[in-house]
C-alpha positions as CSV (number, residue, x, y, z in Angstrom):
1,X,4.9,-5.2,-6.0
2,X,7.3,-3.7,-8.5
3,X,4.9,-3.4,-11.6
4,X,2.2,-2.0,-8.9
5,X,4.5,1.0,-8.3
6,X,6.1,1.0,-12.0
7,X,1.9,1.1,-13.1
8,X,1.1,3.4,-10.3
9,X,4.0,6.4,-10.9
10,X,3.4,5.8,-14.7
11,X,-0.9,6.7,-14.5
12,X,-0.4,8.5,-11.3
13,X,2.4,10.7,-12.2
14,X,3.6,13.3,-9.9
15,X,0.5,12.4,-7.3
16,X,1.7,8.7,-7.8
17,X,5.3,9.3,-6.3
18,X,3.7,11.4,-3.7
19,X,1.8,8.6,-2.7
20,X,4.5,6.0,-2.9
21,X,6.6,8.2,-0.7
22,X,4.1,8.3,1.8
23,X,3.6,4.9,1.7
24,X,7.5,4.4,1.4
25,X,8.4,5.7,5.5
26,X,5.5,4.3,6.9
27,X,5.9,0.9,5.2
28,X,9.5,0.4,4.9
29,X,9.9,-2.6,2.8
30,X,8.5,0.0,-0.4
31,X,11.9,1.4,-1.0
32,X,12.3,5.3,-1.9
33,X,15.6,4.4,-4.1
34,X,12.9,2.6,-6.6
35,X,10.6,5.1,-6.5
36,X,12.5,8.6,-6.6
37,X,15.4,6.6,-8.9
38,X,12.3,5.7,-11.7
39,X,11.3,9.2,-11.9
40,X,14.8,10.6,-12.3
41,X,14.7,7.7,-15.8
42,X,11.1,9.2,-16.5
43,X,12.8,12.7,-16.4
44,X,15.7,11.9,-18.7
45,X,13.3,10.2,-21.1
46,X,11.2,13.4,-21.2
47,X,8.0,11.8,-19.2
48,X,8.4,14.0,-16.2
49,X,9.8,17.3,-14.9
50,X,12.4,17.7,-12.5
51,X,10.8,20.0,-10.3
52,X,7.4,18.6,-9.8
53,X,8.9,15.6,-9.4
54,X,11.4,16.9,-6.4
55,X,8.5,18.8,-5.0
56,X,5.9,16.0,-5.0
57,X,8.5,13.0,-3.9
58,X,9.8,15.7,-1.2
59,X,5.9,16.2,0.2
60,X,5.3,12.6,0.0
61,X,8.5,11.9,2.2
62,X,8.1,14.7,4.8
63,X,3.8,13.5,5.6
64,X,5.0,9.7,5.7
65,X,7.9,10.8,8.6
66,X,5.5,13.1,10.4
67,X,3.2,10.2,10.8
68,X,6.0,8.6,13.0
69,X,6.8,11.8,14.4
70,X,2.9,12.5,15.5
71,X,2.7,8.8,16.6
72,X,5.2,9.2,19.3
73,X,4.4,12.9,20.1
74,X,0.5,11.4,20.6
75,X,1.8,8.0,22.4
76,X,4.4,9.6,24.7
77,X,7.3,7.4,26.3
78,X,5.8,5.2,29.1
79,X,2.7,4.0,27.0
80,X,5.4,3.3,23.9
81,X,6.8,0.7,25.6
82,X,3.9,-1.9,26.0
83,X,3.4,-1.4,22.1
84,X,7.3,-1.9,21.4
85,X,7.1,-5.2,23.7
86,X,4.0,-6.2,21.9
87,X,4.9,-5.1,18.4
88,X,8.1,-4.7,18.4
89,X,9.1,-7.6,16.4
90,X,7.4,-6.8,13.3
91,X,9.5,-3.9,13.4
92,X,12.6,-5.7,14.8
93,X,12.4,-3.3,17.5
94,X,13.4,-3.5,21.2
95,X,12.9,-1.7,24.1
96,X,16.7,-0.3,24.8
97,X,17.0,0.2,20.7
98,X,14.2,2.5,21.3
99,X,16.0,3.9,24.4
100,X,19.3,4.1,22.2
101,X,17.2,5.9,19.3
102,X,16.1,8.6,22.1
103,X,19.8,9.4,23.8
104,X,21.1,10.1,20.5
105,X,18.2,12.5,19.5
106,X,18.9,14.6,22.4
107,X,23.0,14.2,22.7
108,X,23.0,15.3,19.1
109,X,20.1,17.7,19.2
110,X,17.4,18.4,17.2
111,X,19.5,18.8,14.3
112,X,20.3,15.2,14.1
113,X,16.7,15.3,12.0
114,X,18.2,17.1,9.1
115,X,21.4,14.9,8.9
116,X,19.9,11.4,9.5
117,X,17.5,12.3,6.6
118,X,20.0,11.7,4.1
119,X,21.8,8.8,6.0
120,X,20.3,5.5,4.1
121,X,20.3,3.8,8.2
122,X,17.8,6.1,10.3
123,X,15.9,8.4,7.8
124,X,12.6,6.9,9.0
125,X,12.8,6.3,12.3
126,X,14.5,9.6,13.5
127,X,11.2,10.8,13.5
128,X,9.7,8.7,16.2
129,X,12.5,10.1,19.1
130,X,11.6,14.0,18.0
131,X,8.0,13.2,18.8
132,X,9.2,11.5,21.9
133,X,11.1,14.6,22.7
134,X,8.3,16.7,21.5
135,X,10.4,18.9,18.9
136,X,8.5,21.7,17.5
137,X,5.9,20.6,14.6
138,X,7.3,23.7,12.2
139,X,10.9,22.7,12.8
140,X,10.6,19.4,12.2
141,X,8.8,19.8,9.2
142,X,11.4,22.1,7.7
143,X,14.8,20.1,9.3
144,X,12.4,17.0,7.4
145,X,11.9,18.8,3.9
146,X,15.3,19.8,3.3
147,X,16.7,16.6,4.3
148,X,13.9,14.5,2.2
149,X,15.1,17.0,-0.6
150,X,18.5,16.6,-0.6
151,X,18.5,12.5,-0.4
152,X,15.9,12.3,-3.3
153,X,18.2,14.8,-5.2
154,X,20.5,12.3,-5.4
155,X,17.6,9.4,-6.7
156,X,16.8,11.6,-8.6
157,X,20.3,12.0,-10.3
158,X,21.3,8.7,-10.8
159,X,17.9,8.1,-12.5
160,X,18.7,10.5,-14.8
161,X,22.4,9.1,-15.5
162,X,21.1,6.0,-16.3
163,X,17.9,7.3,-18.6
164,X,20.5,9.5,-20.2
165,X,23.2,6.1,-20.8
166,X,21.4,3.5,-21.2
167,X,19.1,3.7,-23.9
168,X,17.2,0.7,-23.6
169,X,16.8,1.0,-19.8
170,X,13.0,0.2,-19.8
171,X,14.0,-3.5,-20.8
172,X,16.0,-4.1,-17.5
173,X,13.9,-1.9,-14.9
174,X,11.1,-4.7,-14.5
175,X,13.5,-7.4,-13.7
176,X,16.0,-4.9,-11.7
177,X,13.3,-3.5,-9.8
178,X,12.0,-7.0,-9.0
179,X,15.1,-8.2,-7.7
180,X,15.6,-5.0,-5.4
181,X,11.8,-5.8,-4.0
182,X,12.8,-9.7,-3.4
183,X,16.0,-8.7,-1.7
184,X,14.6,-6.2,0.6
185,X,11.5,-8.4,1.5
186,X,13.4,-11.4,2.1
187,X,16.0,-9.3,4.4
188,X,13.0,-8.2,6.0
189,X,11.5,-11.6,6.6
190,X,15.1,-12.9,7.7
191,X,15.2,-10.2,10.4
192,X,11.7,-10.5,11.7
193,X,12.8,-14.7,12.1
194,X,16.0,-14.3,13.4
195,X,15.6,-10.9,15.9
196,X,15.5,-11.5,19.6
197,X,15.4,-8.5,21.9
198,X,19.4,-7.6,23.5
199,X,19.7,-9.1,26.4
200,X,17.1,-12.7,25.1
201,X,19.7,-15.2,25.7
202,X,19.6,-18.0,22.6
Protein backbone atom coordinates (compact mmCIF):
# COMPACT_ATOMS: atom_id res chain seq x y z
CA UNK A 1 0.00 0.00 0.00
CA UNK A 2 2.78 2.42 0.85
CA UNK A 3 4.42 2.63 -2.71
CA UNK A 4 0.62 2.93 -4.14
CA UNK A 5 0.34 6.22 -2.19
CA UNK A 6 4.23 7.21 -2.47
CA UNK A 7 3.42 6.49 -6.68
CA UNK A 8 0.08 8.13 -6.42
CA UNK A 9 1.02 11.76 -4.55
CA UNK A 10 4.34 11.60 -6.69
CA UNK A 11 2.15 11.47 -10.61
CA UNK A 12 -0.98 12.82 -8.92
CA UNK A 13 0.45 15.64 -7.17
CA UNK A 14 -1.65 18.07 -5.42
CA UNK A 15 -4.99 16.05 -6.90
CA UNK A 16 -3.21 12.88 -5.54
CA UNK A 17 -3.19 14.05 -1.70
CA UNK A 18 -6.69 15.33 -2.29
CA UNK A 19 -7.56 11.97 -3.14
CA UNK A 20 -5.71 10.15 -0.47
CA UNK A 21 -7.30 12.42 2.08
CA UNK A 22 -10.54 11.57 0.97
CA UNK A 23 -9.84 8.16 1.01
CA UNK A 24 -7.87 8.60 4.33
CA UNK A 25 -11.35 9.43 6.77
CA UNK A 26 -13.42 7.16 5.05
CA UNK A 27 -11.00 4.27 5.09
CA UNK A 28 -9.09 4.68 8.20
CA UNK A 29 -6.32 2.29 8.06
CA UNK A 30 -4.73 4.99 5.03
CA UNK A 31 -3.18 7.21 7.57
CA UNK A 32 -3.22 11.14 6.97
CA UNK A 33 0.24 11.44 9.00
CA UNK A 34 1.83 9.50 5.78
CA UNK A 35 0.20 11.30 3.43
CA UNK A 36 0.22 15.10 4.57
CA UNK A 37 3.89 14.26 6.39
CA UNK A 38 5.31 13.09 2.55
CA UNK A 39 4.19 16.29 1.03
CA UNK A 40 5.64 18.53 3.77
CA UNK A 41 9.36 16.26 2.47
CA UNK A 42 8.16 16.96 -1.20
CA UNK A 43 7.94 20.77 -0.13
CA UNK A 44 11.26 20.97 1.47
CA UNK A 45 12.89 19.20 -1.46
CA UNK A 46 11.34 21.79 -3.82
CA UNK A 47 8.69 19.18 -5.52
CA UNK A 48 5.64 20.90 -4.09
CA UNK A 49 4.22 24.17 -2.75
CA UNK A 50 3.06 24.78 0.53
CA UNK A 51 -0.09 26.24 -0.14
CA UNK A 52 -1.51 24.03 -2.78
CA UNK A 53 -0.54 21.47 -0.84
CA UNK A 54 -2.50 22.81 2.47
CA UNK A 55 -5.36 23.70 0.32
CA UNK A 56 -5.76 20.44 -1.57
CA UNK A 57 -4.92 18.01 1.57
CA UNK A 58 -7.41 20.47 3.64
CA UNK A 59 -10.38 19.81 0.78
CA UNK A 60 -9.58 16.26 0.59
CA UNK A 61 -9.97 15.91 4.54
CA UNK A 62 -13.11 18.11 4.90
CA UNK A 63 -15.25 15.82 1.68
CA UNK A 64 -13.96 12.44 3.31
CA UNK A 65 -15.61 13.75 7.00
CA UNK A 66 -18.70 15.09 5.39
CA UNK A 67 -19.33 11.69 3.98
CA UNK A 68 -19.69 10.42 7.58
CA UNK A 69 -21.39 13.49 8.49
CA UNK A 70 -24.15 13.11 5.52
CA UNK A 71 -24.25 9.29 6.28
CA UNK A 72 -25.71 9.79 9.72
CA UNK A 73 -27.62 13.09 8.83
CA UNK A 74 -29.29 10.66 5.83
CA UNK A 75 -29.56 7.41 8.23
CA UNK A 76 -30.91 9.12 11.31
CA UNK A 77 -30.58 7.49 14.93
CA UNK A 78 -33.03 4.54 15.13
CA UNK A 79 -32.16 2.96 11.63
CA UNK A 80 -28.19 3.50 12.73
CA UNK A 81 -28.50 0.98 15.07
CA UNK A 82 -29.34 -2.17 13.04
CA UNK A 83 -26.23 -1.19 10.80
CA UNK A 84 -23.95 -0.67 13.96
CA UNK A 85 -25.22 -4.25 15.35
CA UNK A 86 -24.63 -5.64 11.95
CA UNK A 87 -21.48 -3.86 11.02
CA UNK A 88 -20.33 -2.69 13.75
CA UNK A 89 -17.43 -4.90 14.13
CA UNK A 90 -15.57 -4.01 11.18
CA UNK A 91 -15.48 -0.76 12.63
CA UNK A 92 -15.00 -2.04 16.29
CA UNK A 93 -18.15 -0.18 16.93
CA UNK A 94 -20.88 -0.80 19.51
CA UNK A 95 -24.06 0.41 20.15
CA UNK A 96 -23.42 2.51 23.63
CA UNK A 97 -19.91 3.69 21.92
CA UNK A 98 -22.16 5.19 19.40
CA UNK A 99 -24.46 6.43 22.18
CA UNK A 100 -21.26 7.74 24.16
CA UNK A 101 -19.98 9.48 20.73
CA UNK A 102 -23.51 11.30 20.61
CA UNK A 103 -23.72 12.71 24.53
CA UNK A 104 -20.45 14.21 24.12
CA UNK A 105 -21.35 15.97 20.72
CA UNK A 106 -24.11 17.66 22.41
CA UNK A 107 -22.64 18.20 26.15
CA UNK A 108 -19.77 19.83 24.42
CA UNK A 109 -21.59 21.50 21.59
CA UNK A 110 -21.17 21.83 18.22
CA UNK A 111 -17.79 23.20 18.70
CA UNK A 112 -16.45 19.93 19.80
CA UNK A 113 -16.13 19.50 15.68
CA UNK A 114 -13.33 22.12 15.47
CA UNK A 115 -11.38 20.74 18.47
CA UNK A 116 -11.66 16.96 17.96
CA UNK A 117 -10.30 17.71 14.40
CA UNK A 118 -6.92 18.13 15.58
CA UNK A 119 -7.10 15.45 18.43
CA UNK A 120 -5.20 12.24 16.69
CA UNK A 121 -8.46 9.92 18.74
CA UNK A 122 -11.93 11.24 17.17
CA UNK A 123 -11.03 13.40 14.10
CA UNK A 124 -13.10 11.00 11.86
CA UNK A 125 -15.72 9.98 13.62
CA UNK A 126 -16.93 13.34 15.26
CA UNK A 127 -18.55 13.65 12.17
CA UNK A 128 -21.00 10.95 12.33
CA UNK A 129 -22.81 12.44 15.89
CA UNK A 130 -23.13 16.11 14.02
CA UNK A 131 -25.10 14.37 11.31
CA UNK A 132 -26.92 12.52 14.01
CA UNK A 133 -27.65 15.83 15.67
CA UNK A 134 -28.25 17.39 12.34
CA UNK A 135 -25.60 20.35 12.70
CA UNK A 136 -25.83 22.87 10.03
CA UNK A 137 -24.10 21.68 6.56
CA UNK A 138 -22.20 25.35 6.29
CA UNK A 139 -21.03 25.14 9.91
CA UNK A 140 -19.82 22.00 9.81
CA UNK A 141 -17.94 22.44 6.80
CA UNK A 142 -16.13 25.47 8.10
CA UNK A 143 -15.68 24.08 12.15
CA UNK A 144 -14.23 20.90 9.64
CA UNK A 145 -11.78 23.10 7.32
CA UNK A 146 -10.10 24.97 9.90
CA UNK A 147 -9.69 21.96 12.03
CA UNK A 148 -8.42 19.68 8.93
CA UNK A 149 -6.08 22.87 8.36
CA UNK A 150 -4.63 23.27 11.47
CA UNK A 151 -3.78 19.30 12.11
CA UNK A 152 -2.25 18.97 8.50
CA UNK A 153 -0.25 22.20 9.36
CA UNK A 154 1.51 20.39 11.63
CA UNK A 155 2.18 17.08 8.92
CA UNK A 156 2.97 19.30 7.08
CA UNK A 157 5.81 20.80 9.28
CA UNK A 158 7.46 17.92 10.47
CA UNK A 159 7.71 16.88 6.79
CA UNK A 160 9.47 19.77 6.06
CA UNK A 161 11.96 19.40 9.21
CA UNK A 162 12.90 16.25 8.12
CA UNK A 163 13.27 17.04 4.13
CA UNK A 164 15.15 20.07 5.35
CA UNK A 165 17.70 17.54 7.97
CA UNK A 166 17.92 14.72 6.60
CA UNK A 167 19.33 14.78 3.29
CA UNK A 168 18.97 11.36 2.16
CA UNK A 169 15.42 11.01 3.42
CA UNK A 170 14.09 9.33 0.25
CA UNK A 171 16.27 6.15 1.23
CA UNK A 172 14.36 5.56 4.47
CA UNK A 173 10.65 6.76 3.52
CA UNK A 174 9.83 3.32 1.59
CA UNK A 175 10.81 1.20 4.44
CA UNK A 176 9.46 3.80 7.23
CA UNK A 177 6.34 4.26 5.50
CA UNK A 178 5.99 0.45 5.24
CA UNK A 179 6.34 -0.17 8.71
CA UNK A 180 3.79 2.59 9.69
CA UNK A 181 1.21 0.73 7.07
CA UNK A 182 2.00 -2.86 8.77
CA UNK A 183 1.58 -1.46 12.24
CA UNK A 184 -1.64 0.25 11.73
CA UNK A 185 -3.16 -2.70 9.67
CA UNK A 186 -2.11 -5.21 12.03
CA UNK A 187 -3.62 -2.95 15.07
CA UNK A 188 -6.51 -2.93 12.96
CA UNK A 189 -6.84 -6.65 12.42
CA UNK A 190 -5.94 -7.22 16.27
CA UNK A 191 -8.97 -5.03 17.15
CA UNK A 192 -11.47 -6.37 14.71
CA UNK A 193 -10.37 -10.20 16.42
CA UNK A 194 -10.32 -9.23 19.84
CA UNK A 195 -13.48 -6.45 20.10
CA UNK A 196 -16.68 -7.69 21.75
CA UNK A 197 -19.43 -5.24 22.34
CA UNK A 198 -19.43 -3.67 26.39
CA UNK A 199 -21.46 -5.47 28.18
CA UNK A 200 -20.56 -9.33 25.84
CA UNK A 201 -19.36 -11.23 28.69
CA UNK A 202 -15.97 -13.46 27.66
Amino acid sequence: MNDWIIHLIEGGGYWGIAFLMVLENVFPPIPSELIMGIGGISVAQGRMEIAPLMLFGTVGSTLGNYAWFLFGRAVGYQRLRPLVRRWGRWLTLDWRAVEALVRFFQSHGQWVVLGARVSPFMRTMISLPAGLARMGHAKFLAFTFVGAAAWNAVLVGAGYFLGKNFGEIDKYLGPVSTGIVVVIVLAYIWRVIRWKPRGTKD
